[in-house]
C-alpha positions as CSV (number, residue, x, y, z in Angstrom):
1,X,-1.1,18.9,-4.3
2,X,1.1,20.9,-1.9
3,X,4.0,19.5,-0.6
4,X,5.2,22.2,1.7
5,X,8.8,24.0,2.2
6,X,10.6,21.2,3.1
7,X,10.6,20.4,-0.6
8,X,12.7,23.0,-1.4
9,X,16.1,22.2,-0.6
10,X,16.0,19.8,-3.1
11,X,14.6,21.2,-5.9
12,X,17.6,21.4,-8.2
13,X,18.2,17.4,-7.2
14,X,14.4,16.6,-7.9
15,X,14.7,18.1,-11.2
16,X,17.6,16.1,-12.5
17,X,16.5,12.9,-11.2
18,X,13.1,13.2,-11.7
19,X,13.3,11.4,-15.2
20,X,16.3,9.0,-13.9
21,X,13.9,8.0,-11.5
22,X,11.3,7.2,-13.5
23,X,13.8,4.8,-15.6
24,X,15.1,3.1,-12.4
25,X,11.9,2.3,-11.3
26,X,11.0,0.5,-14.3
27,X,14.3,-1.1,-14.7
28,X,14.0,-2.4,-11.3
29,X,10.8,-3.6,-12.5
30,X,11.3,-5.6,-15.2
31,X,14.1,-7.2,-13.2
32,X,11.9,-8.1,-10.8
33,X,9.4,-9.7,-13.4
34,X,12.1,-11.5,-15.2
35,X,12.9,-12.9,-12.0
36,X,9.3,-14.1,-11.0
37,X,8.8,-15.5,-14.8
38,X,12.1,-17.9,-14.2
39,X,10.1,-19.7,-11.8
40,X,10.5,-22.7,-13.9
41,X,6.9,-25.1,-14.7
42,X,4.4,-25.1,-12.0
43,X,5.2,-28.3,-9.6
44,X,2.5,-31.2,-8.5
45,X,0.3,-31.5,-6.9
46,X,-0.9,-28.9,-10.2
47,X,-4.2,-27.7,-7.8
48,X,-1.6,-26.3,-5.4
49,X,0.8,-24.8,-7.9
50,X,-1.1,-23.2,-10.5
51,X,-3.4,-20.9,-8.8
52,X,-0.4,-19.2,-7.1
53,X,1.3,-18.9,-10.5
54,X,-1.9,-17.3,-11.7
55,X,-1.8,-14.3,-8.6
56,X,1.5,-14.0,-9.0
57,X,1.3,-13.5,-12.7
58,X,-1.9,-11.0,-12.4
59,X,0.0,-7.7,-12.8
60,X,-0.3,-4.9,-10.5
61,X,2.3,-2.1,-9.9
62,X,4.8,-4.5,-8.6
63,X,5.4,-1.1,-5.8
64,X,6.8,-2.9,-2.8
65,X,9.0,-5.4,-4.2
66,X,10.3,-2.4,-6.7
67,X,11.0,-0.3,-3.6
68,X,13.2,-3.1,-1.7
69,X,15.4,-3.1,-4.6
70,X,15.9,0.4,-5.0
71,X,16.6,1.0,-1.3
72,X,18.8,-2.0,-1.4
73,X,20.9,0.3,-4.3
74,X,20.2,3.6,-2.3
75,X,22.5,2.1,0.6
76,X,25.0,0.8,-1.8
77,X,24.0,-2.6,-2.6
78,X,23.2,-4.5,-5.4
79,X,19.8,-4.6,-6.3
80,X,20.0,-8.4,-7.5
81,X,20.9,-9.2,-3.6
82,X,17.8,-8.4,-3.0
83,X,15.6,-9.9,-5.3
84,X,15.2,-13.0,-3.0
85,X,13.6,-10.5,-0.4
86,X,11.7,-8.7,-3.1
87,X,9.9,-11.6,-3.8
88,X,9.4,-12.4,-0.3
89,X,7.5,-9.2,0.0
90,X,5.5,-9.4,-3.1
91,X,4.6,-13.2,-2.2
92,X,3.6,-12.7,1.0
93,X,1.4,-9.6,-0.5
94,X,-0.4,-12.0,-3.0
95,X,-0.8,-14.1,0.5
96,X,-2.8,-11.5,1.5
97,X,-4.8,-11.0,-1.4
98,X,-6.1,-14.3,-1.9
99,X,-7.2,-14.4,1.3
100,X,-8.7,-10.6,1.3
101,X,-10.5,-11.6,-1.9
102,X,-12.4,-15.0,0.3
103,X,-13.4,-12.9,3.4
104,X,-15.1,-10.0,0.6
105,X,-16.4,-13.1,-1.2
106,X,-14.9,-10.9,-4.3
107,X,-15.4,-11.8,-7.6
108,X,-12.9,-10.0,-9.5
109,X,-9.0,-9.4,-8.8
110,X,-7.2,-6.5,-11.6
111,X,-10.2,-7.7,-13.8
112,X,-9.4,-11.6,-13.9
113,X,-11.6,-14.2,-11.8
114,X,-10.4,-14.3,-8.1
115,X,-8.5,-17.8,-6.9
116,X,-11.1,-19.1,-5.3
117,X,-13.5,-18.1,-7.9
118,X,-11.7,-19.7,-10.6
119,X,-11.1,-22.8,-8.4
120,X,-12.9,-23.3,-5.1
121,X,-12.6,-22.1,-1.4
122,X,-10.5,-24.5,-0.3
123,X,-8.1,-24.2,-3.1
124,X,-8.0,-20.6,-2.6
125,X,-7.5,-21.1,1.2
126,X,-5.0,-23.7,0.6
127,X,-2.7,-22.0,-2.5
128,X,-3.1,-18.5,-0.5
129,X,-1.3,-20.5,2.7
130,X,1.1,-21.6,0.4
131,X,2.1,-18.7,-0.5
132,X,2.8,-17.7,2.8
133,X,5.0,-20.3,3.5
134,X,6.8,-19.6,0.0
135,X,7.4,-16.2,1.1
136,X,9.8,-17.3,4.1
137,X,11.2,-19.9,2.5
138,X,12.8,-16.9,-0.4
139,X,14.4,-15.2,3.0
140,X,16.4,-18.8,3.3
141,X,19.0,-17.2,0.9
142,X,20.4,-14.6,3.1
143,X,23.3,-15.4,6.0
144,X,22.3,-16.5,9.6
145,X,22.2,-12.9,10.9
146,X,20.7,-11.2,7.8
147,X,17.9,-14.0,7.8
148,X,16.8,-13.5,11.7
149,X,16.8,-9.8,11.1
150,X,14.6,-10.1,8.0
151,X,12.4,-12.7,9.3
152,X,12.1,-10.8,12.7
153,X,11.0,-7.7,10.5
154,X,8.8,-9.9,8.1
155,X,7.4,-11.6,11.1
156,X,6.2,-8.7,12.7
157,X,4.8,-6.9,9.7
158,X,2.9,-10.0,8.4
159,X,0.9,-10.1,11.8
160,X,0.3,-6.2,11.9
161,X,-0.9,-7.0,8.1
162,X,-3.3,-9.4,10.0
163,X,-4.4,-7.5,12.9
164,X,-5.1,-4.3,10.2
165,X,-7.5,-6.5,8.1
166,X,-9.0,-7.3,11.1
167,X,-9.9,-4.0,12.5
168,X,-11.0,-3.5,8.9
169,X,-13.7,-5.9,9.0
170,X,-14.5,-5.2,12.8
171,X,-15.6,-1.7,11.6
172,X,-18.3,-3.1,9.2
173,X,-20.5,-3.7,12.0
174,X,-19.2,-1.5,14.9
175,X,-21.3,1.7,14.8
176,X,-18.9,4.4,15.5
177,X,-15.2,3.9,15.1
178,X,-12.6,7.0,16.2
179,X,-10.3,8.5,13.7
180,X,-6.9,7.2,15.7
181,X,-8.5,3.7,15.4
182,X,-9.1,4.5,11.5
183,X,-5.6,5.6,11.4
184,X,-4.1,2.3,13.0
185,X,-6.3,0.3,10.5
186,X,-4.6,1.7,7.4
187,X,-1.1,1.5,8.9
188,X,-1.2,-2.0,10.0
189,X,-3.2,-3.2,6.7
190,X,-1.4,-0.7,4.1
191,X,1.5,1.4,5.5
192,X,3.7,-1.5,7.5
193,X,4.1,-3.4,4.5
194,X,5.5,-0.8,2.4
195,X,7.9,0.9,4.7
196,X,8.8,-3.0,5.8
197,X,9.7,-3.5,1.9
198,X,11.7,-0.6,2.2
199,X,13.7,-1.4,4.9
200,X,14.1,-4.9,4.0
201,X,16.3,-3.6,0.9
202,X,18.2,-1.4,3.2
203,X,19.0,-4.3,5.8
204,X,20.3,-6.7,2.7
205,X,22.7,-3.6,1.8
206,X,24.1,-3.8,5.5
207,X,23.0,-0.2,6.0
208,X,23.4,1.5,9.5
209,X,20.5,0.4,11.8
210,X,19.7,3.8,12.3
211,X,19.5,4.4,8.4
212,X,17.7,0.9,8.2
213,X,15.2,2.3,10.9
214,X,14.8,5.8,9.0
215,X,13.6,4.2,6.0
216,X,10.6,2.5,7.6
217,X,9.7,5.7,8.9
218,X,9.7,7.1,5.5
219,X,8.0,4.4,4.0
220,X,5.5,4.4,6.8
221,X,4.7,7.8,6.6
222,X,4.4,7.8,2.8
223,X,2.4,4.6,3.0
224,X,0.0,6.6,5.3
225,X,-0.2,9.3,2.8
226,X,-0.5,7.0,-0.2
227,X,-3.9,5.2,1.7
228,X,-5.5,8.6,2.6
229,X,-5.0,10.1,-0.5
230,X,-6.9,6.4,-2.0
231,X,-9.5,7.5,-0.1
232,X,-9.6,11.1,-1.1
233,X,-9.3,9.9,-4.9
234,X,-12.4,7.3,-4.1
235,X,-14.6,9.9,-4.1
236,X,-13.2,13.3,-5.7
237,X,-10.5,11.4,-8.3
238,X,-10.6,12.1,-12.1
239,X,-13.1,9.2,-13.8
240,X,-11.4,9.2,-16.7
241,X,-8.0,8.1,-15.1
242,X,-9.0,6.5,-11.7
243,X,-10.1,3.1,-13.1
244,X,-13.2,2.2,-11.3
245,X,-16.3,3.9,-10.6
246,X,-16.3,7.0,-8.5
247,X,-18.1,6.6,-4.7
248,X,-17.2,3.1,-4.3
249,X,-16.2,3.6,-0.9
250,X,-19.5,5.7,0.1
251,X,-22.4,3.0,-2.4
252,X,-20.2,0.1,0.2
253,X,-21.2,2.4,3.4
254,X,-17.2,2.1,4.2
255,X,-16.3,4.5,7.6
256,X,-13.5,6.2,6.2
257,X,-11.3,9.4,7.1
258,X,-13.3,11.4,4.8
259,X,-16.9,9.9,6.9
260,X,-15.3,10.3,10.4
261,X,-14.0,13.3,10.0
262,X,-17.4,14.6,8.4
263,X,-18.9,13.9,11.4
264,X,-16.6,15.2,13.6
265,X,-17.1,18.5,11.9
266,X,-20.5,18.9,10.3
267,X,-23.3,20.4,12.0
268,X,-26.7,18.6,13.7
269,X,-28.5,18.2,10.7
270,X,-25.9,17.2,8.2
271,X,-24.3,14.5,10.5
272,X,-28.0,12.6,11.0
273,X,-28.1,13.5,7.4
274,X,-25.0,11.4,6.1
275,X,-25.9,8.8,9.4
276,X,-28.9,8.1,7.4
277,X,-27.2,7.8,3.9
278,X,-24.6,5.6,5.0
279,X,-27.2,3.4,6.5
280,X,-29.2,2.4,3.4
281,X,-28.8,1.4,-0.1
282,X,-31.1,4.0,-2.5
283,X,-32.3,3.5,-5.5
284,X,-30.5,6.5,-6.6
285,X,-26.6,5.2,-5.9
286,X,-25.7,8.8,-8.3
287,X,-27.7,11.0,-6.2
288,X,-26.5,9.5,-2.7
289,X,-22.6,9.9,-3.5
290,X,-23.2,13.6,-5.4
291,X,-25.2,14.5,-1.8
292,X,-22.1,12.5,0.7
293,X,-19.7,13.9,-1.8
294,X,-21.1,18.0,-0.8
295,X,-21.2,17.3,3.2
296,X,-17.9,16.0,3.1
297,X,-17.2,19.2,1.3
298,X,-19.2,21.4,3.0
299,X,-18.1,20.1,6.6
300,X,-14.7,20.3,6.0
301,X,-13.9,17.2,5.9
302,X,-12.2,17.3,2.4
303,X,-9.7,20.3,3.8
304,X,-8.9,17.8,6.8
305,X,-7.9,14.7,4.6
306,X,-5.7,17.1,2.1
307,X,-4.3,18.7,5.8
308,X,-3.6,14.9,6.7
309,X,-2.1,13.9,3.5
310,X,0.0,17.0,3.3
311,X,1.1,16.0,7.2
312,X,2.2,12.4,6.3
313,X,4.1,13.6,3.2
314,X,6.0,15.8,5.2
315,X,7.0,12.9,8.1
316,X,7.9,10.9,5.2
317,X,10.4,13.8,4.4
318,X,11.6,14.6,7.7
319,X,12.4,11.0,8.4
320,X,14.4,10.8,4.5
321,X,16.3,14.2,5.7
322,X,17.7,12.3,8.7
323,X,19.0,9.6,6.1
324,X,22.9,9.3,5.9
325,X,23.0,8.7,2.0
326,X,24.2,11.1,-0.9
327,X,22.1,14.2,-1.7
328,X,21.3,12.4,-5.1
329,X,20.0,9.1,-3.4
330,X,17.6,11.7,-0.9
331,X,16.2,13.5,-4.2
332,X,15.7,9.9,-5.9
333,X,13.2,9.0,-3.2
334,X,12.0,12.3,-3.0
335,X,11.4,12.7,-6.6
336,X,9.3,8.8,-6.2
337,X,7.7,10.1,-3.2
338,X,6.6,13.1,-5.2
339,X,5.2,11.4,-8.2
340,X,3.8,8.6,-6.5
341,X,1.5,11.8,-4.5
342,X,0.6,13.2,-7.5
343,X,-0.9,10.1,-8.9
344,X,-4.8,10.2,-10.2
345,X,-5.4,6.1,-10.3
């Protein structure tokens, strides 16, 4: 995809990193699972214990506790000072899965059995509070004033986290929901948790407030990106390398960016059109995303996601421009902010 001009100053810097990068990131990452493996053996009561070692020990990308270490290093500190935050943030995101997975009564979780699947509701109610309560008690390794400013950070991100799943499943039964309120959904479910990761890593390092405050805008704005482009790959991504199935989003009836903007822009017939679609379940699940998936094109509404993306990216690099760090630290996030754009899954 296009990233604009505002790439270019960097170009040379993007280059050289680009593959240094790529070597941080999984450096950072195998710290960081090294770190969540010496755990030591799960504790009694075993009911409690064992089904948050099992989230925890599900996989995943590991993206947000990876990016708190490598901002901590960005503004010069040590990546291991973080770690306690790291796992904070990556706790307190398995919090939020356990408990996503109950309200979509979902089966699955990275292909595995779901906690409350494997054990009950209650467990999975139970462990997933747990978790919650695990994640602040990691943030009890950091100084008196390094703790109240991570805690008033984590604080306000986990309820934002809250409020954005709430909107989310608000909009399953509200009949028309506005793009702005779409936006705010994905930024308090998705966005504020990744920019909050990032900025967590920069307040351990002692960075300038200012700096600190940059960051999260970076991280918000490329978390904003990151969601829209999810929903852009949903329905237009490569089968081959997306990992699921193609027109998940539009077979669940789910009022994204893509759908709102669609009817913002198509004409008469095609907006009663796609109302109708997204109102039943056909027999033909193929032939009702091929038919969503040519309105969206055909009203424009692919053009405005990619314009949207593209408009993100480059708030996300206006924000990291502003940053007081070396040119090389600037093209290191630049260069992750680049491949993590390009993805296909």
């Amino acid at each position: 995809m296009y990233f604009g001009k505002s790439w270019a100053p960097f170009v040379f810097w993007m280059y050289f990193w680009n593959m240094a990068t790529l070597e941080f990131i999984d450096g950072y990452r195998e710290a960081f699972l090294a770190r969540l493996k010496a755990g030591g053996p799960v504790k009694e009561p075993r009911n409690l214990y064992e089904p948050m070692a099992y989230i925890l020990d599900l996989g995943g990308k590991r993206l947000r506790p990876v990016l708190t270490l490598m901002c901590c290093e960005l503004f010069g500190g040590k990546a291991q000072r973080a770690m306690d935050a790291a796992l904070a943030v990556e706790t307190f995101h398995n919090f939020s899965l356990v408990h996503d997975d109950i309200m979509d009564r979902a089966p699955l979780r990275r292909g595995q059995a779901t906690v409350h699947e494997k054990w009950d509701l209650n467990t999975g109610i139970l462990s997933g509070d747990a978790l919650l309560v695990q994640a602040y008690q990691h943030l009890e390794a950091y100084p008196p004033d390094m703790y109240k400013a991570l805690v008033s950070l984590f604080s306000k991100t986990a309820m934002e986290v809250c409020q954005g799943q709430q909107y989310d499943m608000d909009f399953e039964t509200r009949e028309t929901v506005s793009i702005p309120e779409y936006l705010r959904m994905i930024e308090y479910k998705t966005a504020v948790l990744v920019a909050a990761a990032m900025k967590m890593g920069a307040i351990v390092a002692g960075a300038d407030p200012r700096d600190a405050d940059g960051i999260y805008g970076f991280g918000l704005n490329l978390g904003m990106a990151f969601q829209l482009q999810d929903d852009h790959l949903d329905l237009f991504g490569d089968p081959k390398t997306f990992g699921k199935q193609l027109g998940g989003d539009v077979l669940a009836n789910k009022k994204t960016y893509l759908f709102l903007k669609a009817l913002e822009l198509a004409d008469a017939p095609r907006r009663r059109e796609l109302l109708t679609l997204f109102a039943t379940k056909p027999a033909d699940p193929r032939g009702k995303v091929e038919r969503v998936r040519s309105i969206f094109r055909e009203s424009g509404s692919v053009e405005a996601i990619l314009g949207a993306i593209d408009a993100y990216t480059q708030q996300a690099i206006a924000c990291l421009q502003a940053l007081d760090i070396p040119p090389g630290a600037k093209a290191r996030l630049q260069a992750f902010g680049r491949d993590l754009m390009q993805r296909k899954v």
